[in-house]
N, C-alpha and C positions, 0 to 999 in steps of 0.2 A: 538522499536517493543514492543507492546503490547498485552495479551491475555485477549478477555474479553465474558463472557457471551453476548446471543444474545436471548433480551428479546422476541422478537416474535415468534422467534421459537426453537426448540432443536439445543441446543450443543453452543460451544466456537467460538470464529470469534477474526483471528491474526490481525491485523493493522498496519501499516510503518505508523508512525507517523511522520518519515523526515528520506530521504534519499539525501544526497547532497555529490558528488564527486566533486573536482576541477577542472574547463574546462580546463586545461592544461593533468588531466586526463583519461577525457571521450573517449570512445573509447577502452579503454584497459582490458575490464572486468570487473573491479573492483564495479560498479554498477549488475551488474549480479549477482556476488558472493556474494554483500551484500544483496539483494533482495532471494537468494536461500538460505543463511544461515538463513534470517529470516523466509520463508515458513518453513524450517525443525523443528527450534524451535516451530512456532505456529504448528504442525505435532505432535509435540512430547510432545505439551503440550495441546493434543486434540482439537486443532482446524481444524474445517472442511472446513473452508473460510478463504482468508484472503482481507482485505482490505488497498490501499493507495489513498491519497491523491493528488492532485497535482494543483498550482493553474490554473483557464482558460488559462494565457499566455504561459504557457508553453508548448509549443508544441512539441520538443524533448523528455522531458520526457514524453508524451502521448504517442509519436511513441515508445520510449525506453520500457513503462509496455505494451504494446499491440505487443510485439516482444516478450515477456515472458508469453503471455496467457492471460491476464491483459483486460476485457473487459470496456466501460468507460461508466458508470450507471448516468453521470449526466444529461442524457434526460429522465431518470426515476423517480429521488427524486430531493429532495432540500436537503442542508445542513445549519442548521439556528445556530446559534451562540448566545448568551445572556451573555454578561460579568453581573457577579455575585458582584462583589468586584468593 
């Protein structure tokens, strides 16, 4: 989890940079709880958004953040990548 300024507009925006439980776990919470300990942090450290990731295949995790409010913005932007190094 990270908090970062959000160049376009006012205030702070949290991010799940990776959340990964083991499929012998899913189902038991543990993905919830780590998802709402991260919102409270980005909360408490003024952020007003938060954002995750998740690759196309994943389809589970699509249905899993949109069971937690979690709307899916990739028919709206692109995400473009540039390795530096």
């Amino acid at each position: 989890m990270t908090a970062m300024p959000v160049l376009e507009r006012d205030g702070w925006q949290g991010r799940i940079v990776a959340l990964v439980t083991a499929q012998s776990a899913r189902g038991n919470g543990i993905g919830r709880e780590l998802t709402e300990a991260a919102e409270h942090f980005a909360r408490e450290n003024g952020c007003g958004r938060m954002e995750v990731t998740s690759s196309n295949h994943r389809d589970a995790a699509h249905a899993f953040y949109r069971t937690l409010g979690y709307d899916n913005w990739a028919d709206r932007s692109g995400r473009f990548i540039k390795n530096l190094i």
